[in-house]
OpenMM code with the backbone's topology and positions (N, CA, C; nanometers):
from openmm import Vec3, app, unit

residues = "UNK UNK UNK UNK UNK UNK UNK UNK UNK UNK UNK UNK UNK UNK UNK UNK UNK UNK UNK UNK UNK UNK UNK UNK UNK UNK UNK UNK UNK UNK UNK UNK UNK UNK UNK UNK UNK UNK UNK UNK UNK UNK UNK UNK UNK UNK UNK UNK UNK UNK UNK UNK UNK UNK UNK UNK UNK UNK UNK UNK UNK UNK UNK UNK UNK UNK UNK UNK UNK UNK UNK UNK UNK UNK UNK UNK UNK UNK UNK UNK UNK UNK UNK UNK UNK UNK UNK UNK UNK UNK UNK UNK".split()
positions = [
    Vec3(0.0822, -0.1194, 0.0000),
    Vec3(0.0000, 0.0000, 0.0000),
    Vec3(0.0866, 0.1259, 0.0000),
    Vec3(0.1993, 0.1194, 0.0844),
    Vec3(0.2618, 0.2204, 0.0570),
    Vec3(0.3176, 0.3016, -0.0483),
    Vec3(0.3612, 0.1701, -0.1377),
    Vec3(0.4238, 0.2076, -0.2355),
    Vec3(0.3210, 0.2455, -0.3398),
    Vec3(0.2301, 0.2052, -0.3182),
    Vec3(0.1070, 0.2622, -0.3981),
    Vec3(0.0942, 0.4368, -0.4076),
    Vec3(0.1362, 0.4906, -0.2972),
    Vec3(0.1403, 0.6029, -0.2358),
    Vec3(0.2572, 0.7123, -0.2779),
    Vec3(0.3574, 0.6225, -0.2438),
    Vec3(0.4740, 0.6587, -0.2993),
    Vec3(0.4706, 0.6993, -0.4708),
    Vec3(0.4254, 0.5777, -0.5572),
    Vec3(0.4082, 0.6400, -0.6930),
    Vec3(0.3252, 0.7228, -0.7394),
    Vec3(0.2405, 0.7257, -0.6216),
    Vec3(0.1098, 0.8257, -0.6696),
    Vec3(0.2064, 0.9970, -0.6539),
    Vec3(0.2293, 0.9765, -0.5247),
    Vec3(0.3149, 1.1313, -0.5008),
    Vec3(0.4228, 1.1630, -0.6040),
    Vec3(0.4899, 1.0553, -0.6309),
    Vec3(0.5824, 1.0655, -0.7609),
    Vec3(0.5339, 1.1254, -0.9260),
    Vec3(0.4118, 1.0504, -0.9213),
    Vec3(0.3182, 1.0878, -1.0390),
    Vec3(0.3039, 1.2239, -1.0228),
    Vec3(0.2434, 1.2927, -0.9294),
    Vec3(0.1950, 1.4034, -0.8681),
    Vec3(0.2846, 1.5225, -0.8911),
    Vec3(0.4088, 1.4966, -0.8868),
    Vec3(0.5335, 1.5777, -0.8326),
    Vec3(0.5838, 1.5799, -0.9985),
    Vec3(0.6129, 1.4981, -1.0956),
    Vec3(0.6293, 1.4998, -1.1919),
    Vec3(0.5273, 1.5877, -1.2727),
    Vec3(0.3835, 1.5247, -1.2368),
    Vec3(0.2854, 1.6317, -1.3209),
    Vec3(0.2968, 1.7608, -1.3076),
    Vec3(0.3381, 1.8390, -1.1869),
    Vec3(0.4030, 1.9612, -1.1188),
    Vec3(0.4702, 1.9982, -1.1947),
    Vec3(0.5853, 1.9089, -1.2185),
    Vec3(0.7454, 2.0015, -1.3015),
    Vec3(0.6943, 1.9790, -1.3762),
    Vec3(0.6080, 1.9129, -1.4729),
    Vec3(0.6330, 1.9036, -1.6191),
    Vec3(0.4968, 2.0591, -1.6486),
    Vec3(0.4049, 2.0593, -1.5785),
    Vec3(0.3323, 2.2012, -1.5640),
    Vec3(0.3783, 2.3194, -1.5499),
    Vec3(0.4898, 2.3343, -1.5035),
    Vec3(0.5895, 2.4209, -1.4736),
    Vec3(0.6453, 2.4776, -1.5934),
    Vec3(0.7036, 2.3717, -1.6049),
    Vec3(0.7907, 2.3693, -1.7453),
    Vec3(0.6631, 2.4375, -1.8571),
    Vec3(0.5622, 2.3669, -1.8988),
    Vec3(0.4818, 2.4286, -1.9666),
    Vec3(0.4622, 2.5158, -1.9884),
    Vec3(0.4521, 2.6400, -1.8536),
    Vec3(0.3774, 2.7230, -1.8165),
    Vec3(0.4696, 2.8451, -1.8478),
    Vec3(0.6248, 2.8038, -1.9078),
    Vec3(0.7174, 2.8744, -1.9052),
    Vec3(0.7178, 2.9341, -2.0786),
    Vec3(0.6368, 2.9929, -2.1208),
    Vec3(0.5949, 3.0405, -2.2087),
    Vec3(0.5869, 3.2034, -2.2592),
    Vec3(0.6623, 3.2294, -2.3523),
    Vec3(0.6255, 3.4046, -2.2786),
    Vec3(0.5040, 3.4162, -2.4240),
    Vec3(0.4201, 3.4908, -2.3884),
    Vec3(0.2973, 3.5626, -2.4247),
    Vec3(0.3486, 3.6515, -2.5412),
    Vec3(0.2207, 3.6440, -2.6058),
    Vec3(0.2642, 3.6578, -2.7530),
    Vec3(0.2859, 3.8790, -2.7504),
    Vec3(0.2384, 3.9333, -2.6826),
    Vec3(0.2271, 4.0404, -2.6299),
    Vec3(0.2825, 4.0883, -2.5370),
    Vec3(0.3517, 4.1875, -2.5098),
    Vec3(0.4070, 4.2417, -2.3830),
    Vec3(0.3028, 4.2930, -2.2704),
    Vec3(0.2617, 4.2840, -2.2069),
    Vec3(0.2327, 4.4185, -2.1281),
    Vec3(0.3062, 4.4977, -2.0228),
    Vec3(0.3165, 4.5919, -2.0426),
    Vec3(0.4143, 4.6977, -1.9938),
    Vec3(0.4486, 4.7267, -1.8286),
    Vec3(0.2756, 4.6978, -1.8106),
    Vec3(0.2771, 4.6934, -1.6434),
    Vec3(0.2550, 4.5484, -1.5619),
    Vec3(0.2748, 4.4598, -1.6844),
    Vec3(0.2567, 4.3136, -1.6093),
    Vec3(0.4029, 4.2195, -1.6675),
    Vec3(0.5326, 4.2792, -1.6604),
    Vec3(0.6085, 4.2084, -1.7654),
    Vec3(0.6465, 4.1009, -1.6827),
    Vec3(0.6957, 3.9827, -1.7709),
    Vec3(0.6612, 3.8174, -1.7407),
    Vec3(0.8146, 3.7823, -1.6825),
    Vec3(0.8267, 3.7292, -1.5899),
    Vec3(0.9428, 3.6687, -1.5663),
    Vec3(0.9850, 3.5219, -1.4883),
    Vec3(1.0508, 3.4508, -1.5448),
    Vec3(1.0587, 3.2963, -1.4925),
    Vec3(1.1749, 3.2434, -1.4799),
    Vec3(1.1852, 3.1830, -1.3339),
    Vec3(1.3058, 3.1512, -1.2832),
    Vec3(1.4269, 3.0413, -1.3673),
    Vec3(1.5634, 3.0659, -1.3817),
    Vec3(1.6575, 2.9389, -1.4135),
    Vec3(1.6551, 2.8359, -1.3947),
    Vec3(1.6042, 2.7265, -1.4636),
    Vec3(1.5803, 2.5648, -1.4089),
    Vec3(1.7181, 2.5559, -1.3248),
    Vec3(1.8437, 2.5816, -1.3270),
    Vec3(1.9583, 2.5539, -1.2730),
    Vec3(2.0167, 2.6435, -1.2174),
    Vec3(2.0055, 2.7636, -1.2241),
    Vec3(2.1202, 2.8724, -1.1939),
    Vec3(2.0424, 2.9634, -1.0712),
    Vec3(2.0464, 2.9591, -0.9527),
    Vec3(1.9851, 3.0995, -0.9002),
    Vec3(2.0210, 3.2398, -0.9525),
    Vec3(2.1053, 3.2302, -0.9600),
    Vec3(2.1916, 3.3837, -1.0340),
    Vec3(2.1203, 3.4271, -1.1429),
    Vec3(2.0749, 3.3419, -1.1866),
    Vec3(1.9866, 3.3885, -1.3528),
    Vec3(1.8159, 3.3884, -1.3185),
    Vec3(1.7764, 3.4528, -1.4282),
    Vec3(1.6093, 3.4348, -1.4720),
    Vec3(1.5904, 3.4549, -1.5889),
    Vec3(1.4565, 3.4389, -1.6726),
    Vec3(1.4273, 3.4817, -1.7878),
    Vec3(1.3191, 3.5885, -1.8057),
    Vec3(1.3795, 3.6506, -1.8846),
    Vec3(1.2762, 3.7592, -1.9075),
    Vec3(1.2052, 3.7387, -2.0579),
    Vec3(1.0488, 3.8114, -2.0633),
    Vec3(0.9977, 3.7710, -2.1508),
    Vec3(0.9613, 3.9514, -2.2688),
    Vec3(1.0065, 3.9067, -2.3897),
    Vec3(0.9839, 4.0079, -2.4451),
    Vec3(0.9400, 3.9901, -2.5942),
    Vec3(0.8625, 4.0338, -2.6135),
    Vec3(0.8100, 4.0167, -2.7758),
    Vec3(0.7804, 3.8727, -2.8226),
    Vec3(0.7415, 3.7863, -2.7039),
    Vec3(0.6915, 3.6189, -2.7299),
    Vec3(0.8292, 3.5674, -2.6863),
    Vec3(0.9637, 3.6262, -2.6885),
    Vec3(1.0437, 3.5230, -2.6508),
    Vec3(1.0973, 3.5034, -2.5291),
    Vec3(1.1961, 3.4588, -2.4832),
    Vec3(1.2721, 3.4342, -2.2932),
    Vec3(1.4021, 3.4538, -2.3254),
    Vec3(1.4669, 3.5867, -2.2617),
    Vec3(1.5757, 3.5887, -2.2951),
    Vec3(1.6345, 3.5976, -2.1368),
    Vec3(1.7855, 3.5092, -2.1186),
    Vec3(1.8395, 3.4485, -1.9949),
    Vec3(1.8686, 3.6120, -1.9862),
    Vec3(1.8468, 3.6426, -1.7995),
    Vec3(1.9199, 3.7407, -1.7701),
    Vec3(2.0319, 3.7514, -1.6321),
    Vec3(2.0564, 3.7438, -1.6106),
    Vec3(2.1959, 3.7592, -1.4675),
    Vec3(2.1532, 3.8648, -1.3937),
    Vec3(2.1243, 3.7738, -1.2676),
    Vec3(2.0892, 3.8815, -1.1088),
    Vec3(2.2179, 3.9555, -1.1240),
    Vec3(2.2648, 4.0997, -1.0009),
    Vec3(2.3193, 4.1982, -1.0313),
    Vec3(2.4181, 4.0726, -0.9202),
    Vec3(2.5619, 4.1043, -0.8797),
    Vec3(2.6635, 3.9951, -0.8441),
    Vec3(2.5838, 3.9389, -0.7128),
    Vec3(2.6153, 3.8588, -0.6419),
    Vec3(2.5388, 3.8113, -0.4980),
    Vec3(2.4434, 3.8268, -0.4956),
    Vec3(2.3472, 3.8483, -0.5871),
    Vec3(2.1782, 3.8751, -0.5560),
    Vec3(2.1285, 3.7123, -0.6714),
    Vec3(2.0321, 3.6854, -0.6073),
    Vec3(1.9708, 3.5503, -0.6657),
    Vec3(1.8059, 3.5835, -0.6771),
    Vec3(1.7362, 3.5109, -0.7573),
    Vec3(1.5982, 3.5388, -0.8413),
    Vec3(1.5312, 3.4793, -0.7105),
    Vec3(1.3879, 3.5831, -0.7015),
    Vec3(1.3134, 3.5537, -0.6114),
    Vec3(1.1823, 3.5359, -0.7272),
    Vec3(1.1932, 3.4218, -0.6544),
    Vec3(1.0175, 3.3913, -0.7309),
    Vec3(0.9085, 3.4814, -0.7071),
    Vec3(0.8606, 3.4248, -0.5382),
    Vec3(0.7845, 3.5360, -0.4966),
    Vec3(0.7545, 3.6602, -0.4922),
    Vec3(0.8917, 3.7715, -0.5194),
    Vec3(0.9119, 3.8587, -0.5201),
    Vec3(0.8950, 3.9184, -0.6616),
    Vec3(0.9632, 3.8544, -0.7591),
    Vec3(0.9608, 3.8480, -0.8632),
    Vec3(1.0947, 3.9965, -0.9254),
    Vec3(1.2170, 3.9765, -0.8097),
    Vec3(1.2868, 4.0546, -0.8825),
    Vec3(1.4269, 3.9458, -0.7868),
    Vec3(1.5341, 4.0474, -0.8111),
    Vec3(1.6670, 3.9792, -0.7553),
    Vec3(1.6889, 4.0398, -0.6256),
    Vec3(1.7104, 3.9467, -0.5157),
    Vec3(1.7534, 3.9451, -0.3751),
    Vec3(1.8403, 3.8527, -0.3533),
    Vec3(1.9002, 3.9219, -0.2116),
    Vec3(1.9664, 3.8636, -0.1218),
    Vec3(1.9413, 3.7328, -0.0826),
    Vec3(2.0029, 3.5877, -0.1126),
    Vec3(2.0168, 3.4926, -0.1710),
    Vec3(1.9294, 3.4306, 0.0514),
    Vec3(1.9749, 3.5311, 0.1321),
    Vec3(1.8813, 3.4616, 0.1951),
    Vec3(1.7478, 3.4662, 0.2128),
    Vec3(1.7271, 3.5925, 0.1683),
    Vec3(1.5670, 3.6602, 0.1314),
    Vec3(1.4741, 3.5395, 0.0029),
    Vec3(1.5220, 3.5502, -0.1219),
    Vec3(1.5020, 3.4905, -0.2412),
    Vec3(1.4841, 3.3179, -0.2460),
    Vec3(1.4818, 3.2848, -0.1610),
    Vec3(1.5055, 3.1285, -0.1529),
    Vec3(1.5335, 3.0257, -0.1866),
    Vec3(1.6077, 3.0399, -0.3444),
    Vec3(1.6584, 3.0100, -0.3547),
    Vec3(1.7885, 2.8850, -0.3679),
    Vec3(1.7946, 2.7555, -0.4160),
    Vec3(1.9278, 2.6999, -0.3485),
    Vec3(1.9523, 2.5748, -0.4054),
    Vec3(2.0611, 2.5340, -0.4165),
    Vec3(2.0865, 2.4285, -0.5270),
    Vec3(1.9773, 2.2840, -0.5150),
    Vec3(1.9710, 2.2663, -0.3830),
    Vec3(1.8482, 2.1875, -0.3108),
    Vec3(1.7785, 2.1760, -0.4128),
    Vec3(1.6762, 2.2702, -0.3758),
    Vec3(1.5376, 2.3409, -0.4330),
    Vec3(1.5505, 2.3281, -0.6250),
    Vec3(1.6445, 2.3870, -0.6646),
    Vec3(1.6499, 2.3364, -0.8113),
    Vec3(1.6720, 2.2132, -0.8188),
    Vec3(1.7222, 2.1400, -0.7813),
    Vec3(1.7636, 1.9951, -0.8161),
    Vec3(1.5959, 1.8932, -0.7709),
    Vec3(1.5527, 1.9392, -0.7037),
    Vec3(1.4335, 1.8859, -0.6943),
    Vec3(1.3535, 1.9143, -0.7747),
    Vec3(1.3190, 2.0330, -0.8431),
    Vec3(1.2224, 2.0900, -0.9277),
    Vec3(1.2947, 2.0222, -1.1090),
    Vec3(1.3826, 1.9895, -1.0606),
    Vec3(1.4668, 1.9464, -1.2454),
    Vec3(1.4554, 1.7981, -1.2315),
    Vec3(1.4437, 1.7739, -1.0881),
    Vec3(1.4231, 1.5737, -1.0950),
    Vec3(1.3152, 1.5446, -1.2156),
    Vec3(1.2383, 1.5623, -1.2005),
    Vec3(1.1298, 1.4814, -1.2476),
    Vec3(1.1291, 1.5786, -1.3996),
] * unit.nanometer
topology = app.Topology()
chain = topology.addChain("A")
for resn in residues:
    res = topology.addResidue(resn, chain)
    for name in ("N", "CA", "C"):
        topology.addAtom(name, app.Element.getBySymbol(name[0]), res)
């Protein structure tokens, strides 16, 4: 039974990243006061920015790392950041 459980959460967690991944799309339109931005599958230091439909990689300013929540670059203990946290979100 457990393991029943186990693959279900596995299933679950995969459907997650691979939604993720999906969702990483930039919009065929800009808008000016809503502009799109999505974190480095690997790099805290980086994000993508979205402009004219495409994602172009950009580099936090030195020691500052991409805050999701925030949705700009912080202080890597603020931003949360951490090799952890990516390596889990790139598993599946």
């Amino acid at each position: 039974m457990k393991g029943i459980a186990v693959l279900m959460l596995v299933g679950m967690l995969a459907t997650a990243a691979c939604a993720q991944e999906a969702e990483q799309v930039c919009p065929e339109h800009d808008d000016i006061f809503n502009p799109v931005h999505f974190p480095h599958p690997t790099n805290c230091a980086k994000f993508y920015k979205c402009y004219n439909g495409e994602k172009f990689e950009i580099d936090c300013p030195a020691g500052l790392h991409w805050s999701i929540e925030k949705d700009y670059c912080d202080y890597p203990s603020e931003a949360g950041c951490t090799s952890d946290s990516i390596r889990i979100v790139n598993k599946f």
